[in-house]
C-alpha positions as CSV (number, residue, x, y, z in Angstrom):
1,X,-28.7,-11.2,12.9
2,X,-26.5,-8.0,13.1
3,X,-27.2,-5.5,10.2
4,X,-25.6,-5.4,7.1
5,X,-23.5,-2.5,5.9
6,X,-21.2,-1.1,3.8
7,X,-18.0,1.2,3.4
8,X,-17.9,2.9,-0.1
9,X,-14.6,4.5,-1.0
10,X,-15.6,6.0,-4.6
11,X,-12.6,5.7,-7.4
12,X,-11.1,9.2,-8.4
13,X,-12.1,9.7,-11.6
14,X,-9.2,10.4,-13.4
15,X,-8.4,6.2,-13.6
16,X,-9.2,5.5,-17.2
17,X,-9.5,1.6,-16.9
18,X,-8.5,1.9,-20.3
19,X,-8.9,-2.5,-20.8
20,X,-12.5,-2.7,-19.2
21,X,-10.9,-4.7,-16.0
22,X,-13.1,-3.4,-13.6
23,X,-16.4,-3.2,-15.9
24,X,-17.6,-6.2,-13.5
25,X,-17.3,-6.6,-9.9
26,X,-14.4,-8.6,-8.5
27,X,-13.8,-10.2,-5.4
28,X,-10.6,-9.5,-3.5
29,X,-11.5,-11.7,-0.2
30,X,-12.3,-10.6,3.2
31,X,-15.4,-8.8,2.2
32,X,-13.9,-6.1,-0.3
33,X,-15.4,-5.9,-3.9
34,X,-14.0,-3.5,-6.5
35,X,-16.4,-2.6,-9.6
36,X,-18.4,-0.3,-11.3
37,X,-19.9,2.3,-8.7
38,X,-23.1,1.9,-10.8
39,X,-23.6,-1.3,-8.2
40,X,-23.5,0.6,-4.7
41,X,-25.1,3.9,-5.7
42,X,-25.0,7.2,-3.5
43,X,-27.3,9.1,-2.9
44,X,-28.0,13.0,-2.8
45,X,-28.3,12.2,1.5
46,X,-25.2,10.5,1.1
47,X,-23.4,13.4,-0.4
48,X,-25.3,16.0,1.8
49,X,-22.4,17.3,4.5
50,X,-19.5,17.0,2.2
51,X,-18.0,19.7,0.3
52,X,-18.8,20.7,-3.2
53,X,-15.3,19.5,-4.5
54,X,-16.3,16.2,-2.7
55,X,-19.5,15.7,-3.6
56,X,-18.1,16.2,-7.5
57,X,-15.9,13.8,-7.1
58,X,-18.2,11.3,-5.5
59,X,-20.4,12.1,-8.5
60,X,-17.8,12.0,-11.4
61,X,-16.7,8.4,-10.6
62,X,-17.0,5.2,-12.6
63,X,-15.9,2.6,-9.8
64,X,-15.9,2.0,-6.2
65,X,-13.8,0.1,-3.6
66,X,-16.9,-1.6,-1.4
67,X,-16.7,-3.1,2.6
68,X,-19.3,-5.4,2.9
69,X,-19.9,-7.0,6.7
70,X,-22.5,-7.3,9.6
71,X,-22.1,-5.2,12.9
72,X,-24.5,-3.5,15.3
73,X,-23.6,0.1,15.6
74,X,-20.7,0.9,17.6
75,X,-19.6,-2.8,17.9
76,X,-16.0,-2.8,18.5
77,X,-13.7,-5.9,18.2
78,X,-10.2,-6.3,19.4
79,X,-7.5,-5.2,17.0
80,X,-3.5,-5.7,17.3
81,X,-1.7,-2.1,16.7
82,X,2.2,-2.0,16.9
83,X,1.7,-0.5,20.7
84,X,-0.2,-3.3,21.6
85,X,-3.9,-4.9,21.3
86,X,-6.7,-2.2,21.2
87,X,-10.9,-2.6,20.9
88,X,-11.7,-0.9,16.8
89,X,-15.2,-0.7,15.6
90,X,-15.6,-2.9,12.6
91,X,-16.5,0.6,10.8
92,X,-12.7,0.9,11.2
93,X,-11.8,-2.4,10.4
94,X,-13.6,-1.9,7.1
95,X,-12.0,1.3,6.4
96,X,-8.6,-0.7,6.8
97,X,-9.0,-3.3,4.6
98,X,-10.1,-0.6,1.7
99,X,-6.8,0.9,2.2
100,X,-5.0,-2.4,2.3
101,X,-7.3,-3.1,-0.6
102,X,-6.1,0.1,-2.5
103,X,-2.1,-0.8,-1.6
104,X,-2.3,-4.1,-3.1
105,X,-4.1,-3.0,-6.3
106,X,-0.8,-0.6,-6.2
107,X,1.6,-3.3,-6.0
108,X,-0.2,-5.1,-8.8
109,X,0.2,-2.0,-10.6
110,X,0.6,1.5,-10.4
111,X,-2.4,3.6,-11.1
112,X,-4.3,6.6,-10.3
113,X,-6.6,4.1,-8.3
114,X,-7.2,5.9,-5.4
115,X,-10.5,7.4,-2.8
116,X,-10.8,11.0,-1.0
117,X,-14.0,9.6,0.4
118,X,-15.5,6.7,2.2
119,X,-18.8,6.6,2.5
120,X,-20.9,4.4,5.4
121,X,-24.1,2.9,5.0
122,X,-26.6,0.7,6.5
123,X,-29.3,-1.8,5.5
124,X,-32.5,-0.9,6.9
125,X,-36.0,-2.6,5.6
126,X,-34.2,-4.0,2.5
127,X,-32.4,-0.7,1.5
128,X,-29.2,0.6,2.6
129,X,-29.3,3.9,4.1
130,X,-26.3,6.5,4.7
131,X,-25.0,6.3,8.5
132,X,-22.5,9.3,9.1
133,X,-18.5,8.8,10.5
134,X,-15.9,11.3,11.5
135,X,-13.2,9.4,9.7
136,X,-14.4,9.6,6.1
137,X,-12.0,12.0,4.1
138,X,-8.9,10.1,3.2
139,X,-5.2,11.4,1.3
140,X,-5.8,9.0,-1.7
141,X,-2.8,7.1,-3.5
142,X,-1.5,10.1,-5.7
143,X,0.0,8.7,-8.8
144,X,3.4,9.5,-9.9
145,X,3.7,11.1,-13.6
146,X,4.5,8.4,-15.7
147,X,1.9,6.2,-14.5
148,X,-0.9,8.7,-14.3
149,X,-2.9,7.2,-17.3
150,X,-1.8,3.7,-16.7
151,X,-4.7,1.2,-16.1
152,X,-5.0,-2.3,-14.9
153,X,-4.2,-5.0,-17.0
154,X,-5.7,-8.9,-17.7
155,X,-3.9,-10.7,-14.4
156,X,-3.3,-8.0,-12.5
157,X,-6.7,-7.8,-10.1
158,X,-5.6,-12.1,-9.4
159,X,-2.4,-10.3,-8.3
160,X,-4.1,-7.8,-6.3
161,X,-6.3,-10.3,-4.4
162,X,-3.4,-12.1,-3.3
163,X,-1.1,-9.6,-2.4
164,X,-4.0,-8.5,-0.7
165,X,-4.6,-11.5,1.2
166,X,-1.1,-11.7,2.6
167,X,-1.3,-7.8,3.6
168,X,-4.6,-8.7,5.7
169,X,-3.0,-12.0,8.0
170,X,0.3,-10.3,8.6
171,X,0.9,-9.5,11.8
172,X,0.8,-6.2,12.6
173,X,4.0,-5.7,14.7
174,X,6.6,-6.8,12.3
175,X,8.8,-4.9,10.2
176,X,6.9,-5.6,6.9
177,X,3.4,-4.5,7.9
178,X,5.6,-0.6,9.0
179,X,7.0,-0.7,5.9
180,X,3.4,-1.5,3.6
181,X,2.2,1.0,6.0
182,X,4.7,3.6,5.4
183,X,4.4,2.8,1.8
184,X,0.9,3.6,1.7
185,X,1.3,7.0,3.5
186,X,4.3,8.2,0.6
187,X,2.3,6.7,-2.1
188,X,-0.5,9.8,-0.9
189,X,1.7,12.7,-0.9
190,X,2.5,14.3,-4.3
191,X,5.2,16.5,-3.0
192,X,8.6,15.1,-3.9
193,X,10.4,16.4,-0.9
194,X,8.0,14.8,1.9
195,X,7.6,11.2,-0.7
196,X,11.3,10.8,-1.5
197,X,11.9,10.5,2.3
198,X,8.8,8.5,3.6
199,X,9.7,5.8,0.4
200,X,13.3,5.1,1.6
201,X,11.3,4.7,5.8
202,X,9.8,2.5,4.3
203,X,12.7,0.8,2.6
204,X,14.5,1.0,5.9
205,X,11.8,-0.8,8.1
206,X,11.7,-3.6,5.8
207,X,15.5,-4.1,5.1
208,X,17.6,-2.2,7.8
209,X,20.1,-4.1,10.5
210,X,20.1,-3.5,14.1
211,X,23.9,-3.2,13.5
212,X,23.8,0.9,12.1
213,X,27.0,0.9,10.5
214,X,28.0,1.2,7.1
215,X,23.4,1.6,6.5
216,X,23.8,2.2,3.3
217,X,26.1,-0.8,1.8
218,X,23.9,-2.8,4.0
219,X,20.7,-2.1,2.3
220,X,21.8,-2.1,-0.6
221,X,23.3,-5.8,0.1
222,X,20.3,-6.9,1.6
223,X,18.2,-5.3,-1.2
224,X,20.5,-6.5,-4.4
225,X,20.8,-10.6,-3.2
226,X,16.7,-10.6,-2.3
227,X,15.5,-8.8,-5.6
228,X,18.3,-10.0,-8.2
229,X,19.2,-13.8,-8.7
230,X,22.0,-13.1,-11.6
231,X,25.0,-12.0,-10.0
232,X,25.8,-9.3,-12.6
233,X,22.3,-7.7,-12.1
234,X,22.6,-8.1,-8.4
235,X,26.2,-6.2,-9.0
236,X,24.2,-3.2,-10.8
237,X,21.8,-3.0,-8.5
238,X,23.9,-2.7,-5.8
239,X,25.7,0.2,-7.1
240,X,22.9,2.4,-8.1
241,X,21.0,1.7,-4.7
242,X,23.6,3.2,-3.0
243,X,24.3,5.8,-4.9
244,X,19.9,6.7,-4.5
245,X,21.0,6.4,-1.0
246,X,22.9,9.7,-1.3
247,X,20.0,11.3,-2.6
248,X,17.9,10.3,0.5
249,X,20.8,11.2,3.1
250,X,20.8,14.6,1.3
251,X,16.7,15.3,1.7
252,X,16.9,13.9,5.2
253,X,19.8,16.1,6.5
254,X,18.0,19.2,4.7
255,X,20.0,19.5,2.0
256,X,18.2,21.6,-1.1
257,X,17.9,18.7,-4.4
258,X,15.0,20.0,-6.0
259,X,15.4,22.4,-8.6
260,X,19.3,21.9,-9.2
261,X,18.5,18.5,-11.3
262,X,14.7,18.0,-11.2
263,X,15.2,15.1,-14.0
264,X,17.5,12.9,-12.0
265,X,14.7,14.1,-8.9
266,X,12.3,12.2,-11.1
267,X,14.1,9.3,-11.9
268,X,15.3,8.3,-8.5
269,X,12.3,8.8,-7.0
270,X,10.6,6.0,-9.2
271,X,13.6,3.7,-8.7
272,X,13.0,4.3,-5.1
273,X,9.3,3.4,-5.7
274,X,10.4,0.4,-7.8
275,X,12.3,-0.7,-5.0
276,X,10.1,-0.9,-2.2
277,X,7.2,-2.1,-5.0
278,X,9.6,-5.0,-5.8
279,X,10.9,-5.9,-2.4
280,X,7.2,-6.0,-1.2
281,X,5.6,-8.3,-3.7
282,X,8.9,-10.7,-3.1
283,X,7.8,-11.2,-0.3
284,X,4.4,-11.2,0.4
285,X,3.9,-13.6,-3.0
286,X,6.0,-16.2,-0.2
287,X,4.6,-17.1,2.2
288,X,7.7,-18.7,3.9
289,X,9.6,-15.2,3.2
290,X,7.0,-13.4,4.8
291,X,7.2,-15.2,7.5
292,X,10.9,-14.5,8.3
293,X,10.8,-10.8,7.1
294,X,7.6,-9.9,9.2
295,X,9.1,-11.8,12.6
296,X,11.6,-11.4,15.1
297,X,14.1,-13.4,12.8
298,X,14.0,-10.8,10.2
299,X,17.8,-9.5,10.6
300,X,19.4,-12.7,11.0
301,X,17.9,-13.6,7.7
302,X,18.5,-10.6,5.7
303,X,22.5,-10.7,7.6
304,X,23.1,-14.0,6.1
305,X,21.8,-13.7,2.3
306,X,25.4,-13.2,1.2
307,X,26.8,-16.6,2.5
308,X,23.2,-18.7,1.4
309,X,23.8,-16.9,-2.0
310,X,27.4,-18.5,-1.7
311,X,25.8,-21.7,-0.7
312,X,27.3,-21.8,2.8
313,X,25.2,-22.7,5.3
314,X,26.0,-21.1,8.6
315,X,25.5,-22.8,11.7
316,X,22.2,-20.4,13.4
317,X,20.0,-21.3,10.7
């Protein structure tokens, strides 16, 4: 039997889990546990050829995101990339599926869960020992102001497991896994002018057209008919997606936002988080809709939403 190991991406500590949700480990599939850190201790070896910042932090926290699984060292396994399939050492493939992990507990709800670190170890007579990697310091999930002191709430880890789940089996050359992808590297920068941007790629990989013209009244379209079922919502939806739009035009042609109106800064950036939050767990709580979005259908689809929100049927579906 191969041995047994673990990845241990430690909590920040600035999460308050204000409503005791993660006072007991929980189970979010494919071998990933979230819990009290108290149940996969560090120890002083572990914490040996990090930093002192990092070793505080590994010290500090209350709760851990855990990789549990079998290999032999070095094993590799073959892995689909969006340039094609590629061999990835189930060390990696653990490391993924913390981050997906961490996304998904995000789209649940937005906390300050995030890691710096993850930390490898290995069972060895009965007692799991630390195993060093190369690719252990991470850009954790930086929360956004109003949700800094936000904590999970009854439901939301349920959530988290399946958005999870749907996250792990897509395929990994379709538009939605760029776009939870993209999301995830946003969601870890806290400067405005590098997040604003990387939010509305990831917006764009999910909902753009092949057909470039007139982008913006096409996302917003496309965006307003998926998320909003009442018409006048849909309507006001519309509207103020395009005119965030503007804002992201502006930032990507270098145009200077910040510091002219930093409160409208704020409050499009979270409607632009809001947006891509929303449009994500549409879809991946539907199976069927992920399906479509995530395949080669995926423009045809989002092209006719007007005319299956008219109830006509057109004759390439």
């Amino acid at each position: 039997m191969a041995p047994r190991w673990r990845a241990i991406a430690p909590l920040h500590p600035s999460y308050p889990d204000a409503n005791d949700c993660l006072a007991a480990p929980f189970d979010l599939g494919h071998g990933i546990r979230i819990g009290p850190s108290s149940q996969w201790p560090l120890s002083d070896e572990d914490l040996q050829d990090y930093s002192r910042e990092h070793r505080t932090l590994a010290q500090r926290t209350r709760f851990a995101i855990v990789a549990e699984y079998e290999a032999e060292p070095g094993e590799v396994e073959t892995a689909a990339t969006l340039t094609g399939r590629t061999l990835r050492t189930k060390q990696d493939s653990a490391m993924l599926r913390i981050r997906l992990a961490n996304l998904a507990l995000w789209l649940a709800r937005p906390t300050a869960i995030g890691f710096d670190l993850i930390f490898h170890q290995r069972e060895t007579d009965g007692t799991f020992r630390p195993e060093p990697s190369p690719a252990a310091i991470w850009w954790r999930i930086f929360p956004w102001r109003p949700y800094r002191d936000a904590s999970l709430r009854e439901g939301d880890l349920e959530v988290a497991k399946s958005r999870f789940e749907a996250l792990q089996g897509l395929d990994r050359e379709g538009a939605v896994w760029v776009s939870a992808q993209v999301l995830f590297k946003a969601l870890s920068d806290y400067e405005w002018v590098i997040r604003f941007p990387l939010l509305w790629i990831a917006i764009e990989a999910a909902l753009g057209a092949d057909d470039t013209r007139e982008v913006s009244h096409q996302l917003a379209e496309r965006a307003a008919l998926l998320l909003k079922d009442d018409p006048g919502e849909a309507k006001s939806y519309y509207h103020q997606f395009k005119k965030d739009y503007v804002w992201r035009s502006k930032v990507i042609h270098g145009m200077r936002v910040i510091g002219s109106n930093d409160a409208e800064a704020e409050a499009v950036l979270l409607r632009t988080e809001d947006s891509i939050r929303a449009f994500l767990n549409c879809v991946l709580s539907d199976a069927g809709l992920t399906s479509k979005l995530n395949g080669s259908g995926r423009d045809l689809y989002l092209s006719e939403l007007a005319f299956r929100a008219a109830g006509i049927t057109l004759s390439s579906q």
